[in-house]
ROTIPA-939421 format. One record per residue (C-alpha): residue in one letter; z, y, x; residue number from 1. Coordinates in steps of 0.001 Angstrom, whole numbers. Example, Ala and Ser with C-alpha at 12.3 -4.5 7.8 and 13.67 -1.06 7.14 Angstrom:
% residues 2
  type       zz       yy       xx  seq
     A     7800    -4500    12300    1
     S     7140    -1060    13670    2
***
This chain:
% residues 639
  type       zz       yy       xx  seq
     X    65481   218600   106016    1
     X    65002   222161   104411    2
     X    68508   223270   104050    3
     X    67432   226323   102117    4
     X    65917   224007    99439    5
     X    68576   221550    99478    6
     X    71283   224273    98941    7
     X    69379   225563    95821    8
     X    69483   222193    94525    9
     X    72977   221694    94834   10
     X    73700   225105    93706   11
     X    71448   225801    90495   12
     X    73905   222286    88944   13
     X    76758   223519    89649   14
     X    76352   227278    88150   15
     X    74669   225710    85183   16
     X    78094   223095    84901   17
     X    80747   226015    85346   18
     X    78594   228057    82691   19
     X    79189   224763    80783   20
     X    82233   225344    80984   21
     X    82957   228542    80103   22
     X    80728   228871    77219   23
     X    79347   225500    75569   24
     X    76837   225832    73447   25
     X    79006   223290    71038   26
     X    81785   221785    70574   27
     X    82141   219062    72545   28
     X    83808   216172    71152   29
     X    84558   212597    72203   30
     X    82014   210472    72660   31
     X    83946   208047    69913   32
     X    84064   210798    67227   33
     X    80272   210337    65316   34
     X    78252   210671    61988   35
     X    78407   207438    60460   36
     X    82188   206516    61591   37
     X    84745   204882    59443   38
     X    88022   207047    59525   39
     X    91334   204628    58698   40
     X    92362   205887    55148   41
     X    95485   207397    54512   42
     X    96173   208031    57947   43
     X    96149   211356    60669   44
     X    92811   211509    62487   45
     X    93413   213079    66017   46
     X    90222   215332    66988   47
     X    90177   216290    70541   48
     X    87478   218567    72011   49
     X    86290   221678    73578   50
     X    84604   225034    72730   51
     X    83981   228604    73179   52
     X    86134   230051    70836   53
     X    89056   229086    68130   54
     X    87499   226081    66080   55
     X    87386   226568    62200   56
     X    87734   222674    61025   57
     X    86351   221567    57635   58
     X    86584   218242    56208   59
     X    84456   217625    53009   60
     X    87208   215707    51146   61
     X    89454   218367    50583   62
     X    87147   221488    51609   63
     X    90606   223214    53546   64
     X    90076   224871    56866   65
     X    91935   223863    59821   66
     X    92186   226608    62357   67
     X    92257   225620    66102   68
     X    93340   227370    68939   69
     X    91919   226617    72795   70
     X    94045   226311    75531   71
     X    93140   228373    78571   72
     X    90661   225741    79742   73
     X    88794   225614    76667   74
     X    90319   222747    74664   75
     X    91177   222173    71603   76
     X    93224   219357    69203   77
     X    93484   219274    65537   78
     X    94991   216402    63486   79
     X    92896   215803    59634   80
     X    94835   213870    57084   81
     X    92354   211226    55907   82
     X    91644   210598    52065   83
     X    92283   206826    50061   84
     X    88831   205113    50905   85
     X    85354   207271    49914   86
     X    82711   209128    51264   87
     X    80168   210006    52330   88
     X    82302   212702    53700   89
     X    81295   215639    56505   90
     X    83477   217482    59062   91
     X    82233   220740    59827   92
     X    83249   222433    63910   93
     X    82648   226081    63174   94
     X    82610   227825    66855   95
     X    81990   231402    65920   96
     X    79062   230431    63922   97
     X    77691   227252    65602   98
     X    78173   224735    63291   99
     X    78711   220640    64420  100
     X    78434   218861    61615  101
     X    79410   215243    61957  102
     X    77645   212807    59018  103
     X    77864   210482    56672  104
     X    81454   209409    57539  105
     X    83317   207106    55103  106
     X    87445   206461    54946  107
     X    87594   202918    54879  108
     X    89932   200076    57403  109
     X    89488   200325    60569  110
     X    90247   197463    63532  111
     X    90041   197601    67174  112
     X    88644   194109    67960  113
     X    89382   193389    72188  114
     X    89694   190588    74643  115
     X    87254   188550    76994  116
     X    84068   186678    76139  117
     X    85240   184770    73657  118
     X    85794   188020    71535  119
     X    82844   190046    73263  120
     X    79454   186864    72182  121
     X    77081   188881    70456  122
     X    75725   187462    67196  123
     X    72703   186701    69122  124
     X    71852   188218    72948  125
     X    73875   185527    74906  126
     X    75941   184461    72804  127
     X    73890   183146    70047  128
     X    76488   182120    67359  129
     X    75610   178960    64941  130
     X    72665   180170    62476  131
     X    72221   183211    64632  132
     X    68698   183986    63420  133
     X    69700   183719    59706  134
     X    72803   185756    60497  135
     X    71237   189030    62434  136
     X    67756   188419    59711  137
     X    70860   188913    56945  138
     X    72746   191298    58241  139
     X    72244   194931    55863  140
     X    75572   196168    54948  141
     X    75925   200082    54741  142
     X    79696   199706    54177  143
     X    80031   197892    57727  144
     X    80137   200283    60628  145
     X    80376   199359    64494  146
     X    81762   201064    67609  147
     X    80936   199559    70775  148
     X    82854   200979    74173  149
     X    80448   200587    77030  150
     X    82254   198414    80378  151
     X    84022   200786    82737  152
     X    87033   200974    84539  153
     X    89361   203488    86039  154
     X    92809   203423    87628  155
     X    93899   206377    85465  156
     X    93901   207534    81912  157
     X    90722   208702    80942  158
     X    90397   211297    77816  159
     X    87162   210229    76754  160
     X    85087   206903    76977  161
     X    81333   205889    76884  162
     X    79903   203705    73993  163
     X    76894   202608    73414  164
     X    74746   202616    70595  165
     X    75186   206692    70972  166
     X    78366   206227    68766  167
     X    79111   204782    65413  168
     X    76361   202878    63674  169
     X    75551   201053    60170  170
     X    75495   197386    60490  171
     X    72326   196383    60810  172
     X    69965   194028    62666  173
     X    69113   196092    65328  174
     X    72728   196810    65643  175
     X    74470   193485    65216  176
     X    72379   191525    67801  177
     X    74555   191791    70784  178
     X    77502   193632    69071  179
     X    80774   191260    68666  180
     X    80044   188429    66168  181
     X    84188   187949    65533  182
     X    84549   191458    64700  183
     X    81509   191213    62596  184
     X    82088   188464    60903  185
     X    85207   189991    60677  186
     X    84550   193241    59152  187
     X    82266   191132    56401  188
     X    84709   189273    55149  189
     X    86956   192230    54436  190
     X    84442   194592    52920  191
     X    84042   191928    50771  192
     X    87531   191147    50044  193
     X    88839   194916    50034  194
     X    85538   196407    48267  195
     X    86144   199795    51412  196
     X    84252   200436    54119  197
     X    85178   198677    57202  198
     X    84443   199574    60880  199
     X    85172   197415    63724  200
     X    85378   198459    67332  201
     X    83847   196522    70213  202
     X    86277   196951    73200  203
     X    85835   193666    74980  204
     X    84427   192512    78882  205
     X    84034   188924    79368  206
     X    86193   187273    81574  207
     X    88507   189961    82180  208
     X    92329   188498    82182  209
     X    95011   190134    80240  210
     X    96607   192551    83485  211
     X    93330   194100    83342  212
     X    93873   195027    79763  213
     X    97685   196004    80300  214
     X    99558   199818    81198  215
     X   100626   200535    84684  216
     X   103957   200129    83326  217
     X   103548   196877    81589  218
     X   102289   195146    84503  219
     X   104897   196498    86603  220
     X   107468   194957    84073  221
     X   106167   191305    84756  222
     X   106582   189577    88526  223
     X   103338   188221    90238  224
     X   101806   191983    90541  225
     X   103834   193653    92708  226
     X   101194   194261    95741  227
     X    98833   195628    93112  228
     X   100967   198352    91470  229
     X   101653   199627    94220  230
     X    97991   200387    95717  231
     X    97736   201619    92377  232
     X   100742   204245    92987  233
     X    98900   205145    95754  234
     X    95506   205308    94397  235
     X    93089   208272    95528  236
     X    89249   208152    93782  237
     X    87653   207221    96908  238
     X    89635   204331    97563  239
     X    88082   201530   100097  240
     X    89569   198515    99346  241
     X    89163   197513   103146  242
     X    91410   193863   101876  243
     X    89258   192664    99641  244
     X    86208   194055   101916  245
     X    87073   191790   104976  246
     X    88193   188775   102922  247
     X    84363   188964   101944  248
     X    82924   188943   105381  249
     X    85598   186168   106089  250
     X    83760   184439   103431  251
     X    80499   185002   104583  252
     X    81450   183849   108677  253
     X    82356   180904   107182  254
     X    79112   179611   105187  255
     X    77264   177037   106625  256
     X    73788   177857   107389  257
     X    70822   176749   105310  258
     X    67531   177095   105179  259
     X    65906   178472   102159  260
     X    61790   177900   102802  261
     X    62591   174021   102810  262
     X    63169   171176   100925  263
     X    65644   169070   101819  264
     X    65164   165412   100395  265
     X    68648   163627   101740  266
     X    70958   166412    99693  267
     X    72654   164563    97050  268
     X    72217   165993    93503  269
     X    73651   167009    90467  270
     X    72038   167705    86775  271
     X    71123   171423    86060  272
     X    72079   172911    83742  273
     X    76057   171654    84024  274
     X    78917   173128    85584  275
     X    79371   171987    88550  276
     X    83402   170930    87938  277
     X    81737   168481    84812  278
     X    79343   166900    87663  279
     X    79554   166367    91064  280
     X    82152   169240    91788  281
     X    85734   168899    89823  282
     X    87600   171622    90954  283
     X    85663   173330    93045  284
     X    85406   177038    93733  285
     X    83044   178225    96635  286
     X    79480   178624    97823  287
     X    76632   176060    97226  288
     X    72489   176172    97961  289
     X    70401   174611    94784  290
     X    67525   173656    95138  291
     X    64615   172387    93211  292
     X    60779   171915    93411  293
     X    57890   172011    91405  294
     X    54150   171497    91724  295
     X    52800   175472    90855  296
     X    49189   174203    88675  297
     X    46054   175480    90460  298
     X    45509   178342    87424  299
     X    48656   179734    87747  300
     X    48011   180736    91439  301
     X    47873   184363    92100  302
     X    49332   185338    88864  303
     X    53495   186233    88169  304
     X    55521   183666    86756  305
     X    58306   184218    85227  306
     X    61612   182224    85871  307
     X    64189   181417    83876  308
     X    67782   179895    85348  309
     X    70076   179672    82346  310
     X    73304   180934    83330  311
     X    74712   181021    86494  312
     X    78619   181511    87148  313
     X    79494   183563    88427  314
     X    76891   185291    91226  315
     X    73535   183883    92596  316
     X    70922   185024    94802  317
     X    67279   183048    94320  318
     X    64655   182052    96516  319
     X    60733   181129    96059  320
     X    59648   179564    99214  321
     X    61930   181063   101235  322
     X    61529   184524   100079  323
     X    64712   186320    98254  324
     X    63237   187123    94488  325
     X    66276   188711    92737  326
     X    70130   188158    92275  327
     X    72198   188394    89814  328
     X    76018   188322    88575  329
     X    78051   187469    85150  330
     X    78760   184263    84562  331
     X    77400   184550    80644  332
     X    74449   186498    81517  333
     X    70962   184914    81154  334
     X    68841   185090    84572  335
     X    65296   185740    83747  336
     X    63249   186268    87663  337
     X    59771   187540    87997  338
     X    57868   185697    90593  339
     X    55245   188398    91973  340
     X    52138   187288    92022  341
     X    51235   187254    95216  342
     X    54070   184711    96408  343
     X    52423   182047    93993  344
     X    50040   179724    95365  345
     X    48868   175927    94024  346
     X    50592   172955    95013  347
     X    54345   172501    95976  348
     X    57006   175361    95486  349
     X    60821   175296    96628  350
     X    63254   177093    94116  351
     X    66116   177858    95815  352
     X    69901   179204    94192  353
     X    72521   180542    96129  354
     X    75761   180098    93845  355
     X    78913   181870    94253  356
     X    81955   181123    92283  357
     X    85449   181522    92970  358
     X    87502   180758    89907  359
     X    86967   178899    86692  360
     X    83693   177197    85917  361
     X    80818   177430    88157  362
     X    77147   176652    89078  363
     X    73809   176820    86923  364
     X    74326   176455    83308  365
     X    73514   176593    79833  366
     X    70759   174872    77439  367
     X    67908   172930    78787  368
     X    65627   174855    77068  369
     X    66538   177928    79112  370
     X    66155   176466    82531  371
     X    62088   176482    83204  372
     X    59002   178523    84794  373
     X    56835   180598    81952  374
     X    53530   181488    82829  375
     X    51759   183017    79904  376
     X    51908   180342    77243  377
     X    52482   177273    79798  378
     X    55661   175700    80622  379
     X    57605   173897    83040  380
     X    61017   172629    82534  381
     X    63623   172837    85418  382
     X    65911   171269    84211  383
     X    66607   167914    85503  384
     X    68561   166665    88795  385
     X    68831   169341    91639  386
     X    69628   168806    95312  387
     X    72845   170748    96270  388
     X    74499   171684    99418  389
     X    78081   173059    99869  390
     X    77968   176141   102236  391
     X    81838   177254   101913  392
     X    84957   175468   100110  393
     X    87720   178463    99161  394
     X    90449   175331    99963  395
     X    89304   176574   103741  396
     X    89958   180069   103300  397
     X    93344   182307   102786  398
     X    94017   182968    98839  399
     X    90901   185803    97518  400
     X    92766   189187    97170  401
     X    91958   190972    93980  402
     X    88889   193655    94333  403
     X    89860   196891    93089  404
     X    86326   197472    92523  405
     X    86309   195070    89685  406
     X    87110   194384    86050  407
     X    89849   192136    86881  408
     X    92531   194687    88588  409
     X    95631   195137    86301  410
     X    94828   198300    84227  411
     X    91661   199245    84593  412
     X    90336   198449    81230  413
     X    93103   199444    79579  414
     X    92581   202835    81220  415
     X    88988   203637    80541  416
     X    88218   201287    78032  417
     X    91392   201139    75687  418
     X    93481   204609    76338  419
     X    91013   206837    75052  420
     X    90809   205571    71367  421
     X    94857   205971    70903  422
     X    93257   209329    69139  423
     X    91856   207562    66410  424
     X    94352   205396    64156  425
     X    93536   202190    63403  426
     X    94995   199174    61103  427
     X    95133   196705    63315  428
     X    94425   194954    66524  429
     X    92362   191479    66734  430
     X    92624   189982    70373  431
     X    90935   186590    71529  432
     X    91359   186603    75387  433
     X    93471   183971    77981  434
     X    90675   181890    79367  435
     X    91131   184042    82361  436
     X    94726   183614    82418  437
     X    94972   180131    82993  438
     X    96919   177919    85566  439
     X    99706   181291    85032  440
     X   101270   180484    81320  441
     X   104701   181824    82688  442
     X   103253   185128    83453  443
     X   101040   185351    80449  444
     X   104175   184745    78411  445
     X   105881   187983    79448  446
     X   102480   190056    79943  447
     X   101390   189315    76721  448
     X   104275   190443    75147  449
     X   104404   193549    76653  450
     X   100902   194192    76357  451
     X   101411   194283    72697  452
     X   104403   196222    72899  453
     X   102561   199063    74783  454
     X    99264   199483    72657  455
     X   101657   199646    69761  456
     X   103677   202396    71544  457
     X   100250   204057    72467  458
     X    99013   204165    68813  459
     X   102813   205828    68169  460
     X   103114   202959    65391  461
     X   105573   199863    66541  462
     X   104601   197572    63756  463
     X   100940   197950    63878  464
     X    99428   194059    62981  465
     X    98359   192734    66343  466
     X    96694   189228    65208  467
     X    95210   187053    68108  468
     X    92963   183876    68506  469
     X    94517   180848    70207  470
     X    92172   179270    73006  471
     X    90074   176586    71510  472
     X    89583   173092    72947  473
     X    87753   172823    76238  474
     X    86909   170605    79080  475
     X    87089   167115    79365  476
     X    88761   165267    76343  477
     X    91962   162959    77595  478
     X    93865   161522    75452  479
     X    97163   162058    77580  480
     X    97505   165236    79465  481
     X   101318   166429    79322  482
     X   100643   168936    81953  483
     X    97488   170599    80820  484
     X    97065   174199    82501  485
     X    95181   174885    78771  486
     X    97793   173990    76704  487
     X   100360   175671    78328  488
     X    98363   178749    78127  489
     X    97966   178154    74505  490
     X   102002   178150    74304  491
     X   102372   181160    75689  492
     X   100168   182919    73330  493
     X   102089   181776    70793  494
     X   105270   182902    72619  495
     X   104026   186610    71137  496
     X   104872   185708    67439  497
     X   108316   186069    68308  498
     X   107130   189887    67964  499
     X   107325   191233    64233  500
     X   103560   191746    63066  501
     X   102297   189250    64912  502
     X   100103   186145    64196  503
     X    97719   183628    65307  504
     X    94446   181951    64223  505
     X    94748   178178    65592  506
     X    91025   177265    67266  507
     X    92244   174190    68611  508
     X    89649   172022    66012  509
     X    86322   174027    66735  510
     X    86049   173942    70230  511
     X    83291   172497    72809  512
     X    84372   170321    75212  513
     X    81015   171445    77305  514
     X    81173   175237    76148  515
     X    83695   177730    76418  516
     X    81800   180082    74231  517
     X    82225   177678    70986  518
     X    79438   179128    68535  519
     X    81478   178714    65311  520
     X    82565   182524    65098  521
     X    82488   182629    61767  522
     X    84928   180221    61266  523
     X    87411   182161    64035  524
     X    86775   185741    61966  525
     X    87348   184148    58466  526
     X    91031   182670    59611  527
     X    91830   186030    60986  528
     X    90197   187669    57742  529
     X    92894   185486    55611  530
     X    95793   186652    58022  531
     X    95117   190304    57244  532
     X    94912   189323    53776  533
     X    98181   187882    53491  534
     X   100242   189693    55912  535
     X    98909   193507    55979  536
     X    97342   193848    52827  537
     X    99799   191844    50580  538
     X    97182   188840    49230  539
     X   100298   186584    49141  540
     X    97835   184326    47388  541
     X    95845   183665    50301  542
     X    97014   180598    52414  543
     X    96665   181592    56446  544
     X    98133   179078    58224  545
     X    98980   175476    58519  546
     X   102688   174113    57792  547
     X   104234   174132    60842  548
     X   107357   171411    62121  549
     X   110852   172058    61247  550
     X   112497   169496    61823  551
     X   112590   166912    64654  552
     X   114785   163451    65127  553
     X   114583   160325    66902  554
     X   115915   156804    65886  555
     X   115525   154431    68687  556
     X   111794   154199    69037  557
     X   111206   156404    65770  558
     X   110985   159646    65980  559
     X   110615   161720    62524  560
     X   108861   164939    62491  561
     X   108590   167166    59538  562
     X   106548   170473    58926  563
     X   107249   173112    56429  564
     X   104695   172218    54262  565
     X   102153   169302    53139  566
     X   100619   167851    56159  567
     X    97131   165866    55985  568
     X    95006   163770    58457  569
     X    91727   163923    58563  570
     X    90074   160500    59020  571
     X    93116   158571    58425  572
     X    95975   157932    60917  573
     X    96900   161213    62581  574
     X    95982   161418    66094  575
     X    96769   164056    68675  576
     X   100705   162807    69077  577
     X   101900   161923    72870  578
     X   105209   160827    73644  579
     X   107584   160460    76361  580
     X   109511   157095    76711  581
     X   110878   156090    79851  582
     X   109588   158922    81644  583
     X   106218   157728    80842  584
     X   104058   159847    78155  585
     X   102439   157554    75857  586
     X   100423   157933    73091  587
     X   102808   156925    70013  588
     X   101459   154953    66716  589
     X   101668   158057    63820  590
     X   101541   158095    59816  591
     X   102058   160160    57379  592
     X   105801   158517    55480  593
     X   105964   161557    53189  594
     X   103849   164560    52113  595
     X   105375   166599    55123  596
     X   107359   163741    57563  597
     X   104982   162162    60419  598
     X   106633   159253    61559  599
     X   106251   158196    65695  600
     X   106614   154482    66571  601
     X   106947   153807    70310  602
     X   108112   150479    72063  603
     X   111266   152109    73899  604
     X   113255   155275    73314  605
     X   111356   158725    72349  606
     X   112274   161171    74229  607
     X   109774   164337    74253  608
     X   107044   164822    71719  609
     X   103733   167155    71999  610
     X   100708   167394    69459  611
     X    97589   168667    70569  612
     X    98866   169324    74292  613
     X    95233   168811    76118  614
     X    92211   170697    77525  615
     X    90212   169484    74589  616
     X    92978   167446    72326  617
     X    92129   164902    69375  618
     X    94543   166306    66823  619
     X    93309   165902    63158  620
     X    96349   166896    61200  621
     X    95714   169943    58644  622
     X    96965   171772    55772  623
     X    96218   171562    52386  624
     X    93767   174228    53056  625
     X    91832   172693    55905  626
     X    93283   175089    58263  627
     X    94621   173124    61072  628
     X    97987   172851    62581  629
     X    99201   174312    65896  630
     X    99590   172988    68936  631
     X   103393   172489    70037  632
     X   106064   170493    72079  633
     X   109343   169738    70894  634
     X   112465   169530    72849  635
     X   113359   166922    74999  636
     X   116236   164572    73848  637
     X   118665   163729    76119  638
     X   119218   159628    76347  639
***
């Protein structure tokens, strides 16, 4: 090595950084802060930033100078009063004659749009919403602006965040592809509605579960993450999480060995593209081998194919013959693989998929139509019935300890992702997350609560609307499931609008027992679109949400239960009732007796009643809107 050379490497950086410093060329200013951004009317913008000299501020809609003074490090803050909704405005950084201008910037509503995947499916990339094509094709709306904040964690505060996109950007095409389709469809409905700009952020990471999202001090106000705040009290930036680290190799001493290069006929099999826990592996978390084989056509020899495996969840590593082609991770990420040429002969070919999951849903999955081999315009389907072979079961190994390298440790989103924007006021909060919560409803009760409580605090504004999406149907439909891990999640969402300026957009009716990603978004954004109607911007007009019950009695094998409003069913007889009668739940005979009494018949004494209390319930009962009505349980009844 020539030190000399490496030195001057290292060196000529590090001047030019400190000279960065000490004398930008510009002000510097949060990556968030950007032509083309929507500023919350009638509010205080926060600028934060850094320069040579004392900053002379100028916003266009009132033309007054604001004069700001560095600290000794070179930063600055200045707060802006924002004007009632307009634009285009500018805002003008004037560092002892270099000018920033920041752009065609509007004052308009502004919502911070956050949660897991549900919240975070593009319009199209892999989300693909219903009409998706027709959607992105249609989507030209100056008055819609988007913010995306790139993934990243940290275990501390951060002042600034990355985005992506560069910034702010009009809605658009190009844009809304793989920006969130909730907050889009979102944003639509209000421009519409409110006749203002609107600008949605993006601050969302699928399958991320709601510690991750939460303040150091909120998750050390809830039991169950005791062991994790305090490695987080203790956290340095070079941390080794030596835990999680040798929990892995545990992991890998225990996988039984397999050979890759070939085929094994006498492996059972299961269909591809499925989750494995809707086939041959109900609850299951671990390691297993695909495999799959195909007969590669003589002209395709000596040419690349390309591979495509649907999704896999959660982390995969893929085989052609033996030989490792690529791996992969995300459980909602497409995997496309290029075969190299030179691995590609005629005849027969062994695919094989290392899958690692170890929680929720796993194995290869998707549509059909994504699971295949591509060479130039030719096609083979893979999709079909592949051998499998278990190589670990997590029942055989101590519990996983949570990786602080990941986006699941408690506060690391809400660090890099989330602390940052407190700057920047916003309306109002829309959240869709809890898929990653499930199986702990009584901690999610409490967490959830106090996550609310602290990004209110954060934004300095304790009644700041914080409107959230209840987890849509799921899994496999049964008709009596008292003890569903789902529903009980469900309830403790709603456990939150015991919290002034809260609500809840019921998407019990429009899930997918096969898809957790339901693809009705639009559906989703317009009930949250009629709750901000109706609660922060005083439509009292606009109906958004479904009577809810009252009142609750029992007569002998009657029970009477009646909702605050007019109830209807659709189809009929309403369905979705269970009830418990001799400590056996049982699924009661229902009908409507008045516009807003369901009567239950049972043969023996009610005691308990539930509606919609399933993975995937049947419930059919709705307003007079068509919105439908909430899951709940009632009180037991002492006999």
């Amino acid at each position: 090595m020539n030190n000399r050379l490496s030195l001057k490497k290292l060196y000529l950086p590090a001047c030019f950084l400190a000279m960065a410093q000490i004398a930008p060329a510009k002000v510097q200013l949060p990556n968030f802060i950007t032509d083309s951004m929507v500023v919350q009317q009638q509010s205080s913008l926060t600028i934060e930033g850094k320069a040579s000299h004392n900053v002379k501020i100028t916003a266009s809609w009132n033309g007054k100078p604001t004069h700001a003074k560095l600290d000794k490090n070179g930063n600055f803050s200045v707060s802006l009063a924002t004007p009632p909704a307009g634009g285009p405005y500018t805002i003008t950084f004037d560092d002892n004659g270099d000018r920033t201008i920041l752009r065609d910037i509007y004052s308009g509503e502004v919502w911070l749009c956050s949660g897991q995947s549900n919240m975070e499916m593009p319009v199209g990339g892999w989300g693909c919403v219903m009409n998706y094509k027709e959607e992105i094709a249609n989507a030209k709306y100056d008055n819609i602006r988007f913010l995306q904040v790139a993934k990243q964690t940290g275990f501390a505060p951060a002042k600034n965040t990355n985005v992506n996109m560069g910034g702010w950007r009009t809605c658009s095409p190009s844009t809304v592809e793989n920006f969130s389709s909730i907050a889009y469809f979102y944003a639509r409905e209000m421009a519409k509605r409110l006749g203002v700009h609107v600008g949605v952020i993006d601050c969302t990471w699928g399958g991320t579960p709601a510690e991750a999202w939460s303040s150091l001090d909120g998750v050390a106000s809830v039991q169950g993450f005791e062991s994790e705040v305090a490695k987080l009290h203790k956290i340095r930036p070079d941390i080794n999480n030596m835990e999680a680290h040798e929990w892995l190799a545990l992991l890998e001493k225990s996988c039984k060995p397999f050979d890759a290069s070939t085929f094994h006929e006498s492996l059972p099999t299961m269909p591809v593209p499925c989750e494995w826990e809707k086939s041959a592996l109900p609850d299951f978390d671990g390691i297993v081998w695909f495999q799959y084989s195909i007969d590669i056509p003589a002209d395709w020899e000596g040419k690349p194919i390309e591979m495509h495996l649907g999704m896999i969840d959660d982390e995969d590593i893929t085989y052609f013959n033996g030989t490792k082609i690529a791996q992969g991770s995300g459980y909602n990420v497409k995997r496309i693989y290029t075969i190299p040429a030179n691995l590609v002969k005629a005849g027969r070919a062994v695919i094989s998929v290392r899958v690692s999951d170890f929680r929720g849903g796993g194995g290869i999955w998707g549509e059909k139509a994504d699971v295949k081999a591509v060479q130039g315009d030719k096609v083979i389907s893979l999709a079909g019935n592949w051998k499998y072979f278990i190589a670990t079961d997590l029942k055989s190994l101590p519990p996983r300890p949570a990786s602080m390298e990941g986006s699941s440790y408690p506060t690391v989103l809400y660090n890099a992702m989330l602390y940052p924007l407190h700057i920047m006021p916003v309306k109002g909060v829309l959240w869709y997350q809890g898929c990653a919560n499930v199986g702990r409803d009584a901690q999610y009760s409490l967490l959830f609560k106090r996550l609310i409580k602290d990004w209110r605090a954060l934004w300095k504004n304790e009644q700041m609307p914080f409107y959230f999406v209840q987890l849509a149907g799921y899994l496999k439909p049964q008709f009596i499931q008292p003890n569903s891990e789902w529903a009980a999640l469900r309830q403790a969402q709603a456990d939150a609008l015991s919290l002034d300026g809260t609500a809840m957009a019921v998407a019990i009716d429009i899930g997918n027992p096969n898809d957790i990603h339901p693809k009705n978004k639009q559906e989703v954004a317009r009930r949250l679109s009629l709750i901000a109607l109706n609660r922060t911007y005083g439509r009292g007009e606009v109906v958004c949400e479904a009577p809810k019950p009252v009142s609750y009695s029992t007569l002998g094998n009657d029970a009477l239960v009646k909702f605050d409003g007019e109830v209807k069913a659709d189809g009929g007889a309403p369905m979705g009732f269970i009830a418990l009668v001799g400590g056996e739940w049982i699924r009661p005979e229902a009908r409507i007796t008045d516009f807003n009494v369901v009567r239950l018949t049972a043969h023996g004494n009610i005691e308990q009643v539930k509606y919609n209390w399933a993975d995937y319930p049947d419930g059919n009962l709705r307003g007079t809107t068509g919105l439908p009505v909430a899951p709940f349980a009632l009180p037991q009844r002492d006999r």
